[in-house]
C-alpha positions in Angstrom: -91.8 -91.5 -20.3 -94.7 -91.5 -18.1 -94.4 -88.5 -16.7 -94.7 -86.8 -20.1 -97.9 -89.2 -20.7 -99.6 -88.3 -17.9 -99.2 -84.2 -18.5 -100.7 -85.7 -21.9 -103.3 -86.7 -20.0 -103.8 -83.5 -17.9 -103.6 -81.6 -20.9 -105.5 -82.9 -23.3 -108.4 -85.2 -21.1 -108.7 -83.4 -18.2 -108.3 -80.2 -20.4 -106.2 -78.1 -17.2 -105.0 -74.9 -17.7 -101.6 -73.9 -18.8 -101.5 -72.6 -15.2 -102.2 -75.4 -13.5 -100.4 -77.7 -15.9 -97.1 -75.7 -14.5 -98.1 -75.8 -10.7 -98.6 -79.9 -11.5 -94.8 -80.2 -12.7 -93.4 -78.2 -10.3 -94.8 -79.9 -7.1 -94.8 -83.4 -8.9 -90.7 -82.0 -10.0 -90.3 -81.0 -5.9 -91.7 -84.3 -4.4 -88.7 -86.3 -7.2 -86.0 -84.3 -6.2 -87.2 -85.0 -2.0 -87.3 -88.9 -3.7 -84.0 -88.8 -5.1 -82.4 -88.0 -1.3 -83.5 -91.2 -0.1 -83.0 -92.8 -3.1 -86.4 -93.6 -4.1 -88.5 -93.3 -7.1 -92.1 -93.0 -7.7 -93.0 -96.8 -7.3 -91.2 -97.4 -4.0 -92.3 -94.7 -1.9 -94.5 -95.3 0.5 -97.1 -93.3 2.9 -94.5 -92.5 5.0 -92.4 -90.8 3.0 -95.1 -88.7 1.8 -96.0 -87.9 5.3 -92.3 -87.0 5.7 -92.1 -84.4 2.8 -95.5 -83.3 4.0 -93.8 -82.2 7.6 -90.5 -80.6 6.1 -92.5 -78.5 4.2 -94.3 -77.3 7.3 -91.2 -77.0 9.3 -90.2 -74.7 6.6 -93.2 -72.7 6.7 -95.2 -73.6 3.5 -98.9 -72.7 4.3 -101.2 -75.4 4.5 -103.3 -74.6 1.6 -100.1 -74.8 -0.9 -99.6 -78.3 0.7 -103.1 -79.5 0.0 -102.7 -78.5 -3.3 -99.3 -80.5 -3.5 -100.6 -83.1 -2.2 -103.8 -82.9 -4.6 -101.3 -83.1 -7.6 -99.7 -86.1 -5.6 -103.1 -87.9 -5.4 -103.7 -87.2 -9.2 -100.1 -88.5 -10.3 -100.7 -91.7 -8.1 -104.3 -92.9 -9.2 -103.0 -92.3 -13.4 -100.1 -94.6 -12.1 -102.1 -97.1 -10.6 -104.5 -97.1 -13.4 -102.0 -97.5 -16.4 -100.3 -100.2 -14.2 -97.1 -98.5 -13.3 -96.9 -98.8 -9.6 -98.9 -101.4 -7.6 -100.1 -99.6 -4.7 -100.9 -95.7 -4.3 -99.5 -94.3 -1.0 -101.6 -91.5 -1.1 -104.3 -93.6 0.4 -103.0 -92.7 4.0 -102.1 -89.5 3.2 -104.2 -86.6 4.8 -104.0 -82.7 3.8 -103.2 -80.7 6.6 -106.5 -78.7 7.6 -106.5 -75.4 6.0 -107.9 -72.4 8.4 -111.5 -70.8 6.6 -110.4 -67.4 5.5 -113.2 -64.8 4.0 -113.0 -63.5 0.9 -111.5 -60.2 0.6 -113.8 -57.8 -0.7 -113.5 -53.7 -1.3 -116.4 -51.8 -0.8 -119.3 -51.5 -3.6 -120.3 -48.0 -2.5 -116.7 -46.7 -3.1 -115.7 -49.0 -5.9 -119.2 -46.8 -7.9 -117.5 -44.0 -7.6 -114.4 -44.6 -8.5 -116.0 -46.3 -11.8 -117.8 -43.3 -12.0 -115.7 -40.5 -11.5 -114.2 -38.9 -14.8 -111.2 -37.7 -12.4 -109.4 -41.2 -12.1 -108.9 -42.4 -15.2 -106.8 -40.9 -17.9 -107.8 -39.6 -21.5 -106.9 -41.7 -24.3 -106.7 -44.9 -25.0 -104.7 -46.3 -22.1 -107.9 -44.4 -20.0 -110.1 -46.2 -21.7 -108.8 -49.4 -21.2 -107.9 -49.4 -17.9 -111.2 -48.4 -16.9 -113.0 -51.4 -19.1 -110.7 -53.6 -17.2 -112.2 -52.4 -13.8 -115.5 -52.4 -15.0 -115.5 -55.9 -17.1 -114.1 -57.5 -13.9 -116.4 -56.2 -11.2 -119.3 -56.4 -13.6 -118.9 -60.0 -14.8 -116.8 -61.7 -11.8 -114.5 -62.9 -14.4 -111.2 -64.3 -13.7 -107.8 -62.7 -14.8 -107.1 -65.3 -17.4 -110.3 -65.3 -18.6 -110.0 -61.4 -19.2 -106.4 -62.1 -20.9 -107.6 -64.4 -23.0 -111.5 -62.7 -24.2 -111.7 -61.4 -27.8 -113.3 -59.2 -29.8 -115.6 -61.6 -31.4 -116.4 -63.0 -27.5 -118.9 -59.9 -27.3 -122.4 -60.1 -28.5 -123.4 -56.6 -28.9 -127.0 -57.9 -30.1 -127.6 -60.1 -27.2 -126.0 -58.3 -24.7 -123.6 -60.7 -23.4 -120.2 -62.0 -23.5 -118.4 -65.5 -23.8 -115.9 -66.7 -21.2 -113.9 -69.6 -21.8 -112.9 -70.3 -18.2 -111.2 -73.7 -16.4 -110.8 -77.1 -18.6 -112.3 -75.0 -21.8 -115.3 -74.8 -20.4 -117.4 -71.8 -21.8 -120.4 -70.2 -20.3 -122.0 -66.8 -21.3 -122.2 -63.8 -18.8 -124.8 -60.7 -19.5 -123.3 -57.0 -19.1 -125.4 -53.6 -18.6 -126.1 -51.3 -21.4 -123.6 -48.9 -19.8 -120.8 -51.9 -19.9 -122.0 -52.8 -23.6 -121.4 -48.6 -24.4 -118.0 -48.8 -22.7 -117.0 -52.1 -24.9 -118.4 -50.1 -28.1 -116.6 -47.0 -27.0 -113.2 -48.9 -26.7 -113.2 -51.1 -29.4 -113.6 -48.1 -31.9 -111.0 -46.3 -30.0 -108.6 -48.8 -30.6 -109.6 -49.5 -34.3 -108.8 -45.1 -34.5 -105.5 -46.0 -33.3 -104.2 -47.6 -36.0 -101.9 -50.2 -34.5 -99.0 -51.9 -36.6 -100.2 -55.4 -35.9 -103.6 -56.4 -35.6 -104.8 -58.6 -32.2 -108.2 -60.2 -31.8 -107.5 -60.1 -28.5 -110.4 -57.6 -26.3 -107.0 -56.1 -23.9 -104.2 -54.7 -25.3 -100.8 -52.9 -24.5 -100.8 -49.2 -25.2 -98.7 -50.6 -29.0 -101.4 -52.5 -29.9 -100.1 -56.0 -28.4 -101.8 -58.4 -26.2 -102.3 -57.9 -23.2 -100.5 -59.7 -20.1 -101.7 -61.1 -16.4 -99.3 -59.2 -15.1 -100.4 -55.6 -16.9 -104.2 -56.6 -15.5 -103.1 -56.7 -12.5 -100.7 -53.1 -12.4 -104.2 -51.4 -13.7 -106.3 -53.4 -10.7 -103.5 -52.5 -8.3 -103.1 -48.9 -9.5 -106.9 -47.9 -9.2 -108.0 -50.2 -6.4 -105.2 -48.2 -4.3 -107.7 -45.4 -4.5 -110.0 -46.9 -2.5 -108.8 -49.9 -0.4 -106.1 -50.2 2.1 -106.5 -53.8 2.1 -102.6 -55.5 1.7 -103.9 -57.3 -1.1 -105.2 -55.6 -4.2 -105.7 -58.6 -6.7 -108.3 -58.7 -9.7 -110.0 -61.8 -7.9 -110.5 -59.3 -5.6 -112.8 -57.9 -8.0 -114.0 -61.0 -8.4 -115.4 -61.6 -4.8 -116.6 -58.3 -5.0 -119.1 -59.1 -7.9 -120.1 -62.2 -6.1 -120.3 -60.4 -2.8 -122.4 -57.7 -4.2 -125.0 -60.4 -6.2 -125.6 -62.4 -3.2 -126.0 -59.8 -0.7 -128.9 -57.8 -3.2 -130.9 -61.1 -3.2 -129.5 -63.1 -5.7 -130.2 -67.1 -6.0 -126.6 -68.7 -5.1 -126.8 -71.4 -8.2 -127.3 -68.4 -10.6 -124.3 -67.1 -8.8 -122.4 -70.4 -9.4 -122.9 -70.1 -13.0 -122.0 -66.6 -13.1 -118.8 -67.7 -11.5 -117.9 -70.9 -13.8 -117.5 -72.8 -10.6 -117.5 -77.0 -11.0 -119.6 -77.3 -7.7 -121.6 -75.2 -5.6 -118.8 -75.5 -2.2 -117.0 -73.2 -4.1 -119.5 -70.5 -4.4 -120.8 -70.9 -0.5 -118.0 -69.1 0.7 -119.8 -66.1 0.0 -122.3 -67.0 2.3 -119.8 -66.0 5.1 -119.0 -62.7 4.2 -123.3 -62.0 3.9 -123.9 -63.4 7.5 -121.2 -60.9 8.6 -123.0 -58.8 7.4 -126.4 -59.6 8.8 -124.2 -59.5 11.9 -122.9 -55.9 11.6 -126.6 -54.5 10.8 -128.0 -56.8 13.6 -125.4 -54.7 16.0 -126.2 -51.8 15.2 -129.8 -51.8 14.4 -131.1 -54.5 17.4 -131.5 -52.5 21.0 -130.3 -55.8 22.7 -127.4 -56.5 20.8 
């Protein structure tokens, strides 16, 4: 079936994410079943209908950015139709995305988030102390994304070089360098968990107090739990940690490509965003240092 070829496709030429493989049949699976009320299929809708789903999901309250991205997967599905001759005309040539309002990155303040990495008070003793706080500390250190933690192993550290290997987005791997005092904290934990002695042996970096591999969901109890020290932000994500690192580079000087690369982003729009939150900043200093602002 086609739809089976193109997730083919997706999967194994465009090289997407498990993640993003499942967004793509859900919204792809949500736009069939709004088909299947007018008695449509892929081939005979048109623009219109597209605009039509489009507007139900806003009069239901779907934010504009998960439209977008529905309609992204949308534009995707159509052009692989087009191209292997399936449909003859793709009627996401008149669709537009709704415009999506420019929110800043949420960030949590470096000052506090140094102490609370410092502090021998906040984390527990043991193994599950340990870990937790390599978790905080590989994610604000390296900007790395929660799946990219999940899935780094052992063997992704390079004690000699002082650096690690993230495979990030479409299998794409770039190397990020840690501090000495990161590179002592991976050395510290890794023998830890050998002296542990766990039934089954993981090559995975993370793991559950038994020795299993870790899960996005445990990352993001541990960020939750510790960021809660410090933040009263709603949202206390890892890629909060994430804008954080980024935050924290560009606002101490650093060059915004290096940045990029840091990041694993495709293109540099991406990374700009960051830019925003360092002019507010400019802006709050200017307030309070200028005598005629």
């Amino acid at each position: 079936m086609f739809l089976e070829r193109f997730f083919r496709y997706l999967q194994f030429e465009k090289r997407f994410s498990p993640h993003t493989l499942t967004s793509y049949k859900n919204d792809i699976g949500q736009f069939a079943e709004y088909l299947s009320g007018y008695e449509l299929d892929y081939a005979s809708a048109k623009h219109s209908v597209v605009r039509s789903w489009m507007v139900e999901m806003m009069d239901g309250g779907t934010e504009p950015k998960t439209i977008a991205r529905k309609l992204s997967a949308l534009r995707s599905f159509y052009k692989f139709l087009l191209r292997e001759g399936l449909v003859e005309h793709n009627p996401m040539l008149q669709v537009k995305a709704p415009k999506i309002p420019k929110k800043l990155p949420v960030v949590v303040s470096e000052e506090k988030l140094n102490v609370l990495l410092d502090s021998d008070m906040v984390f527990p003793e043991g193994f599950s102390g340990l870990r937790d706080r390599l978790v905080m500390e590989l994610l604000f250190s390296t900007g790395m994304r929660l799946a990219e933690l999940v899935a780094l192993k052992d063997s992704d550290i390079d004690f000699y070089s002082q650096s690690l290997k993230v495979l990030g987005k479409r299998n794409k791997e770039r190397i990020i360098p840690i501090s000495t005092s990161l590179l002592n904290l991976t050395k510290l934990y890794i023998s830890e968990k050998k002296r542990q002695n766990f039934d089954n042996i993981s090559t995975s970096l993370i793991v559950k107090n038994n020795g299993m591999d870790a899960y996005p969901k445990l990352i993001y109890r541990i960020v939750n739990k510790y960021l809660s020290e410090i933040s009263t932000h709603t949202k206390k994500s890892p890629h909060i940690l994430r804008h954080t690192f980024a935050t924290s580079l560009l606002n101490n000087g650093a060059d915004i490509n290096a940045i990029k690369e840091l990041l694993g982003h495709a293109s540099l729009a991406a990374t700009q965003v960051y830019t925003h939150n360092s002019v507010e900043r400019l802006k709050s200093i200017y307030k309070q240092a200028h005598p005629k602002a």
